[in-house]
N, C-alpha and C positions, 0 to 999 in steps of 0.2 A: 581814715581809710588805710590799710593797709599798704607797706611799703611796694610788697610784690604786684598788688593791684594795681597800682599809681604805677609801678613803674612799667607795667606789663600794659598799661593803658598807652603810656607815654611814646615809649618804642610804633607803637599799634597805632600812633597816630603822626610821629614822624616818618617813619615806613610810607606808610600811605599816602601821605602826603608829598614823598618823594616819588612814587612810584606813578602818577600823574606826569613828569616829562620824561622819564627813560623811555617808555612804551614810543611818543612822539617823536624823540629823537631817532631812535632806529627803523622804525617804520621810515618817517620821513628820509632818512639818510640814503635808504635804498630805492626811493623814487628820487632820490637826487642823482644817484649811478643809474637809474634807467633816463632820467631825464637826460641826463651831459650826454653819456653814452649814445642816445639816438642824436642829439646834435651832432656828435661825430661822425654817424653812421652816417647819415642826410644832408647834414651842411641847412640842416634848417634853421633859421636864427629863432626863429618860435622856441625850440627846446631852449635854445640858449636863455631865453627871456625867463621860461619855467624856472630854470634851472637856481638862475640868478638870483627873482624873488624869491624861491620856496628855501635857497641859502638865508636868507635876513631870518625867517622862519626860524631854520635851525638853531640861529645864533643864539635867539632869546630864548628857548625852549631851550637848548644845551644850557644856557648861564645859571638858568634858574634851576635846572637838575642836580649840575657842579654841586654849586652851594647848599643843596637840601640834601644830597648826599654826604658830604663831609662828617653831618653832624652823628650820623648814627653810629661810625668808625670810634667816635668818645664816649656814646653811650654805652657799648661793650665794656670799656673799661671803669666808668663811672656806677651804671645802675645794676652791672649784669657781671662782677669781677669774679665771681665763682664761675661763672660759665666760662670766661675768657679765660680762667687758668685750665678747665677742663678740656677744651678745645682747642686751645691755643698751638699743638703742634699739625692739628689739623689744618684748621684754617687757616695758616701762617702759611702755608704752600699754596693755598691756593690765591690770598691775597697778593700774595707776592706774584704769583703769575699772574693775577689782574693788572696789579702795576706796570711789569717787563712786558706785555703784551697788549694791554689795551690802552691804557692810560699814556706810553711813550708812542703809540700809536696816534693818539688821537691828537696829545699836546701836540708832536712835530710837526701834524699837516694840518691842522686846525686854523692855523694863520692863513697859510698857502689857502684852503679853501674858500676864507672869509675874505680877504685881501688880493690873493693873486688873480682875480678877473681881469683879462687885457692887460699884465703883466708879463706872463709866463707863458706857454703853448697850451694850446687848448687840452693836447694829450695829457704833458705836467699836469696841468691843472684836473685834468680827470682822474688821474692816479691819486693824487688828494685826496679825491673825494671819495674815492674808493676805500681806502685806509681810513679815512675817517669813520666810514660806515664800517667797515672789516672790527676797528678800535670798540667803537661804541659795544657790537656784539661780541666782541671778546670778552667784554667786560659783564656784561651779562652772563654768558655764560662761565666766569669762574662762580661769581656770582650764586648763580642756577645749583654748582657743584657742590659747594659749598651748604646750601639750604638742604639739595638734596641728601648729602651727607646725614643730616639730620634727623630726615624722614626715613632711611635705610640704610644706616651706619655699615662699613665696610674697609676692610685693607688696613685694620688698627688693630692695637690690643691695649689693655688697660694695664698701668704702672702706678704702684706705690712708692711714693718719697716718704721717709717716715728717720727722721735721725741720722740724714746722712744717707740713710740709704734708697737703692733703689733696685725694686723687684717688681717682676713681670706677673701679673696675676691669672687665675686658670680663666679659659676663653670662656665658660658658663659662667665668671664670677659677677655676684650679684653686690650693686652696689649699697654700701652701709651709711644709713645721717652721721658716723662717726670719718666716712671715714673722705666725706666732703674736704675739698682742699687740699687732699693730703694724694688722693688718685685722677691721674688725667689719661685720657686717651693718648695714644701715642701711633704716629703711622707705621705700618710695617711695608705696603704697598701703595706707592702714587697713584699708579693705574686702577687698582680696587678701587682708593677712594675715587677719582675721576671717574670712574664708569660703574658706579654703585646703582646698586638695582634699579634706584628709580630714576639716575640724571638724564637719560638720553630722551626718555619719553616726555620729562619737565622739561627740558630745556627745548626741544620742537613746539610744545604747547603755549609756552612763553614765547620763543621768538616769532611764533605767528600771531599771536594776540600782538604784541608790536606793531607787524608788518598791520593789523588790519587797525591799530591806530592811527599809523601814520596815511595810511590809505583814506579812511574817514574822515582827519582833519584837510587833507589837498580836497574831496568829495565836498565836505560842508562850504569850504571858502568859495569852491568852483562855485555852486550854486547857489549861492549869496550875490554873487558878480553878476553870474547869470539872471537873477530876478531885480536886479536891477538895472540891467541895461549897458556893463560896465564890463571892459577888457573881454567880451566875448570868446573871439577868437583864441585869446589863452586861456580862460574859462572852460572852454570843449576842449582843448587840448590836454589841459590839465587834470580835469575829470577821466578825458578818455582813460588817461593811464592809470588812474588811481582806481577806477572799476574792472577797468581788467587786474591791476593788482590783488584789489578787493574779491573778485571771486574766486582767485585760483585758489587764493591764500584762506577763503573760508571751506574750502574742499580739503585742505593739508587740515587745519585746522579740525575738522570733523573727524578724522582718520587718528593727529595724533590723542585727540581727545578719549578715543576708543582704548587706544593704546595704554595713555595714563591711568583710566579707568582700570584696567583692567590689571596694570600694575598695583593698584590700591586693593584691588581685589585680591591680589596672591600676596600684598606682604605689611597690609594695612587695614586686617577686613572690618576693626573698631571704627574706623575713619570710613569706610565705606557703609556698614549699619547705621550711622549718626545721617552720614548725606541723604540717606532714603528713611530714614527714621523706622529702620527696621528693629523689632525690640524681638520679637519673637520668632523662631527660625521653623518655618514650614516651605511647601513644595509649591511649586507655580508663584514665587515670590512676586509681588506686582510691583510697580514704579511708579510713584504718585509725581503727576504732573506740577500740584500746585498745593497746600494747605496749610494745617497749623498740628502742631505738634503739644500734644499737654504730657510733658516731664511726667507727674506726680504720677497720675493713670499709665504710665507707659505704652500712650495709645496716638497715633497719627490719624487726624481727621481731614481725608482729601480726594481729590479724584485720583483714581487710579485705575492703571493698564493690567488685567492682570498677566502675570508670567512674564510679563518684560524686561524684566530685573534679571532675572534668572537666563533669559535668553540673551541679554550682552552679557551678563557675566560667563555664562559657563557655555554659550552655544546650545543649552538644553535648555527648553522650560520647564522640566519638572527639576533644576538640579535646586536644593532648596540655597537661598545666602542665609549666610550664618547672621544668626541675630545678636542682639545684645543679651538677652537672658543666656550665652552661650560662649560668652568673650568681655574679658582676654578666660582662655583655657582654662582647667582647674589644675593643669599641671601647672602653668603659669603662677599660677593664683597659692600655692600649694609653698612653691619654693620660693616666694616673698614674705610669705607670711606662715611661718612652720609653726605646729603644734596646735594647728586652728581644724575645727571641726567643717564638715562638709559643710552644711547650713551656716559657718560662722563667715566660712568662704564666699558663698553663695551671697552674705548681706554685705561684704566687702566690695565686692564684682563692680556696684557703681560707682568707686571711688576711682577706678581705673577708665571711664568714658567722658569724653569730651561732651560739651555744655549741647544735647543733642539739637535745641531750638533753635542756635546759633548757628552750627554745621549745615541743618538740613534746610533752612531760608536762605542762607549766601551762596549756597551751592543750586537751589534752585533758582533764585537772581540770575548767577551767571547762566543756566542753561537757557531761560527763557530770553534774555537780552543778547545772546549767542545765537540763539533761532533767529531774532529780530533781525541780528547784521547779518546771519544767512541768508535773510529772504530780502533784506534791500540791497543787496549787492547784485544779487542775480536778478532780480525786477529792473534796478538800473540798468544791467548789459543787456537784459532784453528788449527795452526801451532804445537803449542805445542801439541795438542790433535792428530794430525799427525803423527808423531814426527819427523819434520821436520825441527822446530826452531833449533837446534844445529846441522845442519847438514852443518858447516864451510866450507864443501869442494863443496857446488853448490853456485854457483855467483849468484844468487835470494836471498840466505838466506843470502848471505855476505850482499848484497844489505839492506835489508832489518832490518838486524843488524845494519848498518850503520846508518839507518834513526830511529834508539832505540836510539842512542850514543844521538841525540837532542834532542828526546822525553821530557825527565825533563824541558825544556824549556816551554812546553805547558799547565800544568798545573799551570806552574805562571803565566805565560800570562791571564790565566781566572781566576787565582785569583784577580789578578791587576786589570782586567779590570771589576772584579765584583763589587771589591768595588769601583770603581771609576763610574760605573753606580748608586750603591747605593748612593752615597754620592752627587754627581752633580744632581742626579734626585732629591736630599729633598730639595735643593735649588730653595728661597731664605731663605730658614729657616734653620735654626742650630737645634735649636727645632721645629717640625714640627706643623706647623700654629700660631703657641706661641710666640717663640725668632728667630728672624731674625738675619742671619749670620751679617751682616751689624751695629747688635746692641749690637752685644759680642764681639768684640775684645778692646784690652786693650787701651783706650785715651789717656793714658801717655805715650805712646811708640811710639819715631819717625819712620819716614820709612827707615832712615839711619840705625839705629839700627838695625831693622828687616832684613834689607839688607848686612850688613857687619855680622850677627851671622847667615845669609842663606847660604852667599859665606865660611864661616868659616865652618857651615857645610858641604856644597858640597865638601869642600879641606880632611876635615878627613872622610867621608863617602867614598869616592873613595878611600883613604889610606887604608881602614877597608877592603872596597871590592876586591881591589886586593889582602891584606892579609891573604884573607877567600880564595881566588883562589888560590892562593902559596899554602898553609896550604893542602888545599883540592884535590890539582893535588898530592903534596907529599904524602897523605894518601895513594891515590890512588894509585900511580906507584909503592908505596911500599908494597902494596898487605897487604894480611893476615902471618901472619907469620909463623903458621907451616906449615911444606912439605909438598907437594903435596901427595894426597895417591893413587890416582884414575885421573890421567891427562885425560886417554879416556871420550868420552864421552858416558854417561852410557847408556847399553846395555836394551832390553824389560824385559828381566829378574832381573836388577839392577836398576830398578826403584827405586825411593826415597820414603820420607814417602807418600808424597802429593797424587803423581799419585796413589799408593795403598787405600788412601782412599777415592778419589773419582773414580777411576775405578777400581781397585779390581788387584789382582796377578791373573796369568793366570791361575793357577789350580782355581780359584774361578771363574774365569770368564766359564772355559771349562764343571765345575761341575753343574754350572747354565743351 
């Protein structure tokens, strides 16, 4: 196998496998600030309990993140060292701000959080946890900049080292296989690149897929406790807050999704024809919910709405989306490849589109397990808004408890497969119309190499995963620690903070 394959597998699967606790830790981290935060507000020791456990949580879930992140910071320089030179005055700004802002952030209170319980002030201690959360998403979002950069390069211009020397090259210049190594990107604007076309709408879309991870995993454990008969009283507490987290955060979530869409649409429309397996560009474009796409035929066989495509995209439905028999451009297509005849253009066209099978299945994953936490987040608050969800003794709501326990599964699933649409869709480019994945990976590195340090990964990443399972079931079965004070489940009158401030205590509701 090839080295670029091997190594474009490898990244592709330490990535991903990283990308399993980041989502948990910052979702979680910000139900740790709404948890501490209402024990301040209320003086209810209940938060405090939340608070306390859903820290142990974090702890493992952060350890195991740490260490699966580290590794991909060497693979940059190991598998991928043409990239790392091409990039490197970019992303060197922004790594560097992840370090001064998230990373010093999170190491300084990260103790204080874990350790300072009945140590320090309950305030101390909640500014901790605040920073810690603040950290985590810092980090993220250089992160987020960073990728995004990739996807909608900005605030750079390209320079030649070539004998010493060093020239600024013209802003259409097209890059040459000669002249790999020799030209990197270079910044001219911080703020361009930070707020390049498409960071702001990524990084909303990212940090709410977070927040609705961490929301699903406190939802799954709540109602694991709850079907069995265990730590109730903070079971309902615990859920309360994670479903109202969960729906707000799938309402933002649906809004920036629109957004990002629609930024794919003015400056990515390759990547947008792959997600809907659009080849052909006509009017009333429709939106295929679910099917299979056959390459060779250039045909999508599936259900579809029609004109819906065309009405989130453009607000019209007759406005036609561009297809692939139409992209990238011929002007495009013209000034990479000069001296090439129209029809010679036209048989080139597919060397410039991502692998469309791959694009348009991970993209529809995430939409349809994205519907899925839509509708059980808001089915739980109406349940809850019933108050029907902790009523353990009807087989509907056992039922239905049961199908919470796998919940947390779903919003990784539309994490994974968000970024795996992002990323397959910008190909064949690594940097998007500029560096070709094809022309950044490292020429001094055999495919044996790359292939014995991928099986080497795969043997301790399963080591790490099962050890984050042990760790995580032990957490779990070993509950929170102090006594139970309240096992019933609470009464109309013993509502917690939540339910009092968005529906009111009965004498306010009866005085109304």
């Amino acid at each position: 196998m090839e080295v670029e394959i091997l190594a474009r597998i490898q990244f592709a699967f330490t990535v991903a496998f990283h990308y399993i606790y980041p989502p948990l830790t910052m979702g979680l981290g910000l139900l740790l600030v709404l948890m501490e935060g209402t024990f301040i507000v209320t003086g209810d020791r209940m938060y405090h309990r939340l608070a306390h456990f859903w820290t142990r949580i974090f702890a493992v879930i952060f350890s195991i993140g740490t260490a699966t992140g580290i590794v991909m910071e060497f693979e940059f320089g190991t598998n991928w060292a043409t990239y790392s030179r091409f990039v490197g005055d970019i992303f060197g700004s922004a790594l560097a701000a992840e370090g001064v802002f998230a990373f010093m952030l999170e190491a300084g209170f990260l103790s204080l959080l874990l350790f300072g319980w009945d140590k320090v002030g309950k305030k101390t201690h909640f500014f901790a946890t605040c920073m810690v959360c603040l950290g985590s998403h810092f980090s993220a979002i250089w992160i987020v900049v960073a990728n995004s950069w990739m996807q909608t390069p900005a605030g750079y211009h390209l320079e030649l080292f070539q004998n010493g020397v060093h020239s600024i090259l013209p802003a259409d210049y097209i890059l040459q296989t000669a002249d790999i190594g020799h030209v990197r990107a270079v910044i001219d604007s911080f703020w361009e690149m930070v707020f390049n076309p498409s960071s702001l709408q990524r990084l909303c879309h990212v940090i709410f897929g977070t927040w609705l991870s961490g929301s699903f995993l406190v939802i799954s454990v709540s109602a694991y406790y709850l079907i069995r008969g265990r730590h109730r009283r903070f079971a309902e507490a615990s859920m309360t807050i994670a479903i109202f987290l969960a729906a707000a955060t799938s309402v933002f979530q649906s809004i920036s999704a629109d957004a990002t869409a629609r930024g794919v649409v003015q400056h990515q429309p390759i990547k947008l024809a792959a997600m809907e397996g659009v080849y052909h560009t006509a009017p009333y474009t429709p939106m295929n919910l679910f099917g299979y796409v056959d390459a060779s035929q250039q045909t999508v066989y599936s259900i579809q709405i029609p004109g819906l495509l065309s009405l989130l995209a453009f607000h019209n439905i007759k406005t036609p989306v561009i297809g692939l028999d139409q992209l990238p451009s011929d002007a495009f297509l013209a000034a990479r490849n000069p001296g090439k005849s129209a029809q010679e253009l036209a048989a080139l066209r597919p060397q410039y589109w991502p692998k469309v099978q791959g694009v348009f299945q991970t993209y529809h994953i995430m939409i349809i397990f994205g519907s899925i936490v839509f509708g059980m987040a808001f089915f739980s608050l109406f349940l809850w808004w019933k108050g029907w969800l902790f009523r353990t003794d009807s087989l509907l709501v056992r039922l239905w408890l049961f199908l919470l326990i796998f919940s947390v599964l779903f919003p990784q699933i539309c994490n994974q497969a968000g970024w795996f649409t992002a990323e397959m869709g910008r190909q064949p480019w690594v940097v998007y119309n500029i560096l070709k994945t094809s022309q950044a990976f490292s020429k001094k590195v055999s495919s044996d190499q790359v292939l014995g340090s991928l099986l080497l990964f795969f043997a301790i990443y399963s080591l790490l995963f099962f050890a984050f399972l042990y760790l995580l079931n032990r957490k779990i079965q070993h509950g929170p620690d102090d006594p139970e004070e309240d096992p019933e489940p609470l009464e109309d009158g013993k509502r917690d903070f939540f339910y009092q401030l968005m529906v009111g205590t009965d004498s306010s509701r009866a005085s109304s």
